[in-house]
Structures are given as C-alpha cells and as structure tokens.
Backbone as numpy.savetxt, mean C-alpha at the origin, in Angstrom:
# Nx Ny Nz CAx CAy CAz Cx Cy Cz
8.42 -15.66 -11.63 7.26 -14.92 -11.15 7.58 -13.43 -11.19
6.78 -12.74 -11.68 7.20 -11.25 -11.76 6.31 -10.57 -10.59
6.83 -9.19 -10.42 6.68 -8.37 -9.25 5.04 -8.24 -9.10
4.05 -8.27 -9.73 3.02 -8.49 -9.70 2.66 -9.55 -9.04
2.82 -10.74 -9.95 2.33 -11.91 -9.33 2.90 -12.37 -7.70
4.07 -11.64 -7.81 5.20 -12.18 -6.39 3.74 -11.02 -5.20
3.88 -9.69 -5.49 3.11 -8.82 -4.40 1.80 -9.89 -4.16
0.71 -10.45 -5.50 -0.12 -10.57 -5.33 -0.51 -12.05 -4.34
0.44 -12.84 -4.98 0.43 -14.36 -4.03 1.02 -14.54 -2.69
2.08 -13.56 -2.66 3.38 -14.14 -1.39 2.86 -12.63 -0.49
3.06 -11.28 -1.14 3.57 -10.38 -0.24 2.02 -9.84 0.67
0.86 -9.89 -0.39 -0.76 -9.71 0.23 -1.15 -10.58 0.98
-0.62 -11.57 1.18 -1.21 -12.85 1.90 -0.63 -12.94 3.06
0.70 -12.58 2.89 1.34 -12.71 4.44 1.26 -11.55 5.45
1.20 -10.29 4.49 0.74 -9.48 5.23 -0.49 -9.10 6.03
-1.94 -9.84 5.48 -2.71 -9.41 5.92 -2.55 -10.90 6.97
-2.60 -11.97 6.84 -2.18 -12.96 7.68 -1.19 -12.55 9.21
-0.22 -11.64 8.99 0.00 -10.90 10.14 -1.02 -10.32 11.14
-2.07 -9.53 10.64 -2.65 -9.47 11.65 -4.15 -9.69 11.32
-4.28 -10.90 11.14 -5.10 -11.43 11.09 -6.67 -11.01 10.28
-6.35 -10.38 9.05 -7.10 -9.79 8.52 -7.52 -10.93 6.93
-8.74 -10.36 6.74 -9.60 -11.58 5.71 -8.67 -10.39 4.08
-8.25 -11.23 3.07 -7.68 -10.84 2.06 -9.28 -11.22 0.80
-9.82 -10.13 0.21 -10.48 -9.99 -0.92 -9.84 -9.71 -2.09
-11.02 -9.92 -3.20 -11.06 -10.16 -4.36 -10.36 -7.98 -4.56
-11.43 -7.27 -3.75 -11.56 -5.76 -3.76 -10.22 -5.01 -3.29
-9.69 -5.52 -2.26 -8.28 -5.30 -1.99 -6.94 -5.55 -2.13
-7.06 -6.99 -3.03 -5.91 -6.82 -3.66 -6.11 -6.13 -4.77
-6.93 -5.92 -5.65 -6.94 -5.00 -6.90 -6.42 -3.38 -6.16
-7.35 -2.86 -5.14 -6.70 -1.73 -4.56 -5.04 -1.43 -4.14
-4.84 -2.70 -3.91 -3.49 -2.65 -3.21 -2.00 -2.91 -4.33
-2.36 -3.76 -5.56 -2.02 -3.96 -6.53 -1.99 -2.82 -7.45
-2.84 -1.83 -7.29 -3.30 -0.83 -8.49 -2.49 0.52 -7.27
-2.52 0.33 -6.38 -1.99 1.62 -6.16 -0.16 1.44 -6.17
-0.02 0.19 -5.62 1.68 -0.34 -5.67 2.13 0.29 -6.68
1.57 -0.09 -8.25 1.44 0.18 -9.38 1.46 1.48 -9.69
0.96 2.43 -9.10 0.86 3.66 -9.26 2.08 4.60 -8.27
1.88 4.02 -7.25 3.48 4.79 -6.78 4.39 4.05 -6.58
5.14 2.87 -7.11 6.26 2.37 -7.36 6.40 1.99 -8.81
5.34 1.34 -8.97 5.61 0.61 -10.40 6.04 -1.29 -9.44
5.61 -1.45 -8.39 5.91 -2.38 -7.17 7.14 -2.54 -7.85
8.11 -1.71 -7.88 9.79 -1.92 -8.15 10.86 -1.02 -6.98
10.17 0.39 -6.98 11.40 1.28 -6.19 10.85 1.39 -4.63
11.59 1.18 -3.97 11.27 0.96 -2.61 11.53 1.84 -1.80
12.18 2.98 -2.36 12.57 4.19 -2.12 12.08 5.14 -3.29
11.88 6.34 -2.95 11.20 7.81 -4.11 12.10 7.83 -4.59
12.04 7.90 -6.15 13.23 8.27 -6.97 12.75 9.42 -7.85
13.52 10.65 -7.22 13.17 11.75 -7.79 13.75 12.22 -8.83
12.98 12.73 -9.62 13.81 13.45 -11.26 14.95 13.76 -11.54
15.55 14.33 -10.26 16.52 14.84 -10.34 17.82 13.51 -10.15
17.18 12.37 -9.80 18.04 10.82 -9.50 17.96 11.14 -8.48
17.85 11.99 -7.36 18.35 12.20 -6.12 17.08 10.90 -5.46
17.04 10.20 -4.00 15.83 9.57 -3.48 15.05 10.97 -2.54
13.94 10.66 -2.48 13.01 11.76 -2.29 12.66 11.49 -0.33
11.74 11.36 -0.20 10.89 11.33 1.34 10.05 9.61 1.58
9.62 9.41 0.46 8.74 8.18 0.19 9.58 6.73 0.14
8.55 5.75 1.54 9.77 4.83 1.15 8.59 3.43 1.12
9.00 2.62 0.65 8.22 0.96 0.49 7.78 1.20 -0.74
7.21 -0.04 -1.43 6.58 -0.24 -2.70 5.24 0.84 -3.04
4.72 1.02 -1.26 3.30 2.00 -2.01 3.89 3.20 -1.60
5.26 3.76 -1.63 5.40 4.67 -1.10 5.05 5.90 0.25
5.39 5.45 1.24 4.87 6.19 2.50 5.98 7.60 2.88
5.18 8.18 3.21 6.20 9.49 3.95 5.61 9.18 5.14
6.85 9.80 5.79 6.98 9.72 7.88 4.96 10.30 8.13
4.82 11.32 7.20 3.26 11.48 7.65 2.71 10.95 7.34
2.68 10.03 6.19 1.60 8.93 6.11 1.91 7.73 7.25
2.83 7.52 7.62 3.31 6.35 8.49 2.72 7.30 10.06
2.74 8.34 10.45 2.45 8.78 11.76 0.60 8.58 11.42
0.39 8.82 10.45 -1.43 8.75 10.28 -1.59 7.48 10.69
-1.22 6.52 10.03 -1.96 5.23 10.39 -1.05 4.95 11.80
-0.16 5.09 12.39 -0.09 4.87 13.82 -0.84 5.51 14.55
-1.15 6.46 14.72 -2.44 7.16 15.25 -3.33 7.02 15.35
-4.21 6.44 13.83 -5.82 6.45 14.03 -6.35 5.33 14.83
-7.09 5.80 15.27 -8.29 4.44 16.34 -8.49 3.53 15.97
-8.41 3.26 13.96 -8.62 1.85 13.68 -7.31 1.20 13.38
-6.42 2.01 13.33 -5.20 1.18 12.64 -4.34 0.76 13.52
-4.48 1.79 14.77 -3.31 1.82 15.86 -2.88 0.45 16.04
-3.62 -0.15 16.60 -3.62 -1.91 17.34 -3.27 -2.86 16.29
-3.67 -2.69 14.81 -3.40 -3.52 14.27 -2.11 -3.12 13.75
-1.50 -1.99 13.69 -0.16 -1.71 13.16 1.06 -2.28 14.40
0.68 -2.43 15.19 1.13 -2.71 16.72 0.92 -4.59 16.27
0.54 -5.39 16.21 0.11 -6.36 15.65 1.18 -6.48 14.50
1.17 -6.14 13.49 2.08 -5.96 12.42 3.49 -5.85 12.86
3.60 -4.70 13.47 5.37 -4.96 13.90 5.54 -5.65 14.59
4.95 -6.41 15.98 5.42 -7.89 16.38 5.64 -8.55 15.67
4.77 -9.07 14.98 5.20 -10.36 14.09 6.40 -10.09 12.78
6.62 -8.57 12.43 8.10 -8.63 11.75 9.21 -7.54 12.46
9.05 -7.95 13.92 9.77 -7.52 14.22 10.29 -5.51 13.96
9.60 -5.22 14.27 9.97 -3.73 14.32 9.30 -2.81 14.96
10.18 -1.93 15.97 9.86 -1.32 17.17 8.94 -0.16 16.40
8.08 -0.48 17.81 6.74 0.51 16.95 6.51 1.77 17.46
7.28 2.66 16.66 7.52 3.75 16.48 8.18 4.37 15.10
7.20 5.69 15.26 7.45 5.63 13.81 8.41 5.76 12.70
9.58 6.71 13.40 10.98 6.97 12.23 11.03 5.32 12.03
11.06 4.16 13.08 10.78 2.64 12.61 10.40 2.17 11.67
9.07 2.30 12.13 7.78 1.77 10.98 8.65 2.47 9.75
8.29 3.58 9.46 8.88 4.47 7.94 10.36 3.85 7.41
11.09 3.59 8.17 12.52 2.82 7.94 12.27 1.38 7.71
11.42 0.92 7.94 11.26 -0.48 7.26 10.28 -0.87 6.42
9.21 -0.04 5.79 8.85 0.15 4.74 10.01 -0.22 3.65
11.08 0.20 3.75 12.15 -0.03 2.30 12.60 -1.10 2.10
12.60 -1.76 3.72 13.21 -3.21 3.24 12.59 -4.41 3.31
11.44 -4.25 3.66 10.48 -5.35 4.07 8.87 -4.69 3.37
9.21 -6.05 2.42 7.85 -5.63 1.53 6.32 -6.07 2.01
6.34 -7.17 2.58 5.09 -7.81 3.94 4.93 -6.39 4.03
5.74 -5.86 5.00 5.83 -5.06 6.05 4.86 -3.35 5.80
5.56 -3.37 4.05 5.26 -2.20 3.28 3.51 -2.17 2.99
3.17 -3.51 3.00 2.19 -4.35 2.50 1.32 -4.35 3.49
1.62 -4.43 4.95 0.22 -4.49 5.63 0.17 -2.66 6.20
1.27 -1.56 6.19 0.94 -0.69 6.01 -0.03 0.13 5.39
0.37 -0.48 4.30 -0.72 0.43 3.43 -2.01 -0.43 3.14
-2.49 -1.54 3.57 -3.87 -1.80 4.32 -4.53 -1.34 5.09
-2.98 -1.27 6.06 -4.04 -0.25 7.32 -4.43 1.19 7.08
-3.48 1.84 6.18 -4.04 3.33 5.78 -5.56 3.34 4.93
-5.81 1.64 3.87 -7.18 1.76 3.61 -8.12 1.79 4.46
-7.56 0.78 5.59 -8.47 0.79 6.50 -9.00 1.66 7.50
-8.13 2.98 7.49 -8.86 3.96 8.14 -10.10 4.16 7.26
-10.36 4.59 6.11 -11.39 5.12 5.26 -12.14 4.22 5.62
-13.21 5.14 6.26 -14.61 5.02 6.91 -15.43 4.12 5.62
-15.50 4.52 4.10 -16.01 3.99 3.07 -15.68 2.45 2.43
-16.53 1.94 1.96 -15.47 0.62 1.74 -14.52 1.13 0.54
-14.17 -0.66 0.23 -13.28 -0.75 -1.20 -14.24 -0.62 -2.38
-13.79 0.69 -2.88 -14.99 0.29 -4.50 -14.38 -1.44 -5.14
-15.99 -0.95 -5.47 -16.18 -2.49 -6.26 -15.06 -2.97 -7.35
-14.91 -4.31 -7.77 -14.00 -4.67 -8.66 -14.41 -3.89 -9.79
-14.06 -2.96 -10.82 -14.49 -2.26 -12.25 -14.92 -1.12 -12.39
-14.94 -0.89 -10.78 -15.23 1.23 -10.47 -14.01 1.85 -10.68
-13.19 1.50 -11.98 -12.05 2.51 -11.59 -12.04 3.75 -11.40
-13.09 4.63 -11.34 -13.20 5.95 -11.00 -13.79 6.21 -9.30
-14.51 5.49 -8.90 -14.10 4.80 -7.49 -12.74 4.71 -6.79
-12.38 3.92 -7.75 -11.24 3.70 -6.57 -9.91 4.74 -7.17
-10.12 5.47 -8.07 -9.43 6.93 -8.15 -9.39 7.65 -7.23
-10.71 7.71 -6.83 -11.21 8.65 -5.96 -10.85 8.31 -4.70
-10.71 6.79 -4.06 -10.48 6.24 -2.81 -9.10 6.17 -2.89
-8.14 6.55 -3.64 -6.61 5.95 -3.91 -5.79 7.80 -3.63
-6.80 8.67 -4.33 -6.47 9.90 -4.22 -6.70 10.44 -2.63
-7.97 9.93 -2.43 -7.88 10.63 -0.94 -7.57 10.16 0.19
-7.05 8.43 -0.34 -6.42 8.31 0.88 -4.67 8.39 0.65
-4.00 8.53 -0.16 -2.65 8.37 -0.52 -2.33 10.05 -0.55
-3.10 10.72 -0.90 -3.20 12.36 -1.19 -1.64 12.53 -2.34
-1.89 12.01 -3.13 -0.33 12.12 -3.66 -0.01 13.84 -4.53
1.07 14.22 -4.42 1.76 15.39 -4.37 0.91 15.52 -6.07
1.23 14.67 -7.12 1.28 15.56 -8.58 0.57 13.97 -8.69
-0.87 13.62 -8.30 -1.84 12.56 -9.13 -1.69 12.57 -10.62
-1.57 11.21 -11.06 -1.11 11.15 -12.27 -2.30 10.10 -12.90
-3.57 11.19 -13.37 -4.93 9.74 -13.84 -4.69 9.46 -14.84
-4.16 9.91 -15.81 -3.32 9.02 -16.96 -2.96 7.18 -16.59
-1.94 7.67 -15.75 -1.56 6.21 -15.75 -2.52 4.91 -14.63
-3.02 5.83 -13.89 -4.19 4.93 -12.88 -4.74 4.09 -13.77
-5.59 4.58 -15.30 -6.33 4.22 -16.06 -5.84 2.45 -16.45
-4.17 2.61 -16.43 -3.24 0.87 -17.05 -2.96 -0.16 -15.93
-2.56 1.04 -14.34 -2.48 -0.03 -13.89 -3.52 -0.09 -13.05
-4.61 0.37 -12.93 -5.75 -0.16 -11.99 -6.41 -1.60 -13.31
-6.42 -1.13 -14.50 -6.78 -3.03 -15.69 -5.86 -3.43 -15.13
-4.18 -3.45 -14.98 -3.47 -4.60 -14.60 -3.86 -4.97 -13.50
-4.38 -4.45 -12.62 -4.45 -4.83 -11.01 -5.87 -5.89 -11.60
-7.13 -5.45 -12.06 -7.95 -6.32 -12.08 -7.62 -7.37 -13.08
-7.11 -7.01 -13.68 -6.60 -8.26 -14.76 -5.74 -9.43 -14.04
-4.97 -9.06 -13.23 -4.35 -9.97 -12.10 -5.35 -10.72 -11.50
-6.18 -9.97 -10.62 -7.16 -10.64 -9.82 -7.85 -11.46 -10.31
-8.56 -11.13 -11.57 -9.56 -12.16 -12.34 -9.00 -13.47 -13.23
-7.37 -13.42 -12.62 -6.92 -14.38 -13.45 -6.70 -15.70 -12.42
C-alpha cells in the first residue's frame, strides 16, 4: 500500500473517528491534496534547501502558529482537546506541534481541525481553483507553489473516485 492509499484508508479514518467527526468524499480530496502539497505525505519534518529541518512538522506540515491557531479557535478548541485524549498527548501546544512528527492520525486530525475553522465549506470535488484558494488561505504557506497543486490536487481526486 503506498503513502497515499495508507493516509487515505487507515490515517483519515482514524483520525476523524477520534473525535467523532463524519469523513467525506470533499475532505479527503482536501486533506490528500494538501498532504501532497506540503509533504509529498513523506517528510514529517520541513526539509529545507539547505538539508537543514526547518519549523514545520507532520505530513501537512504545521508550525507552532499554525498548531496555537487551531488550539484557540472556538471551533476547534474542544475537538483538538478530544483528539489528544484519545492519542494521548498533553494538550498544549509545544505538545500538540511535537507530535505532529510522529503520529500521523494525530498530524491528520490536526489539520481537519484547521479546515474546520474556515467559516466556508470544502469546495466541491473538481473546483481545483476552489480549493487553491481554500488550501492557500487556510495553510497561508510561505512560497505557494500552483504549479504543483495543479498534480496533486488530480492525484487526490483520482484517489477518491477510485
């Protein structure tokens, strides 16, 4: 099973199953297509140009401020609290951000809950300019790269529809 199929069957399912959240057709393509876009769902840590590791850690890559956002907001708080009971990790954030790297569930219902702040839904399955737009402003990434969004947001739906 390759890293695709492993995120899409084992690591989306258990994570949203943590806290008790309904798994769609719309969010695993989102969640698949962005993995894809800041890991390649391989480096679990930022691997910067220079080889050195960077700030960013789990498959969708989080920094300590993306991990303090979704502990904070009104919709995510409780369910991120929810999430670290069930894998175990004290909820706080240098925490949360430190186990992003080694626990891919873990990495996995994170960055649900950061969709789930956005007030907007999930664009539809085949809006990839949609969900450019929903991937950019909620991930805010340093140097967006729409080149490659274009391969793996088809792999992400190409997964799903299979």
């Amino acid at each position: 099973m390759g890293a695709v199929d492993t995120v899409d069957q084992v690591v989306i399912p258990a994570a949203l199953a943590a806290m008790a959240m309904a798994v769609t057709p719309e969010l695993r393509v989102m969640l698949l297509a962005i993995g894809l876009q800041e890991s390649g769902l391989a480096a679990r840590a930022q691997i910067l140009n220079s080889g050195g590791r960077g700030p960013a850690r789990g498959l969708w890559q989080f920094e300590r401020g993306g991990v303090r956002g979704v502990y904070l907001h009104r919709a995510s708080n409780e369910p991120l609290r929810l999430l670290c009971r069930a894998r175990d990790v004290n909820f706080d954030v240098p925490q949360i951000w430190a186990a992003l790297e080694f626990d891919d569930v873990f990495a996995c219902g994170v960055a649900r809950l950061l969709l789930w702040t956005d007030p907007k839904p999930l664009p539809a399955i085949g809006d990839e300019d949609g969900a450019w737009a929903y991937y950019v402003r909620n991930w805010r990434p340093g140097k967006p790269h729409r080149d490659r969004w274009v391969a793996n947001y088809a792999a992400a739906v190409k997964q799903v529809a299979a």
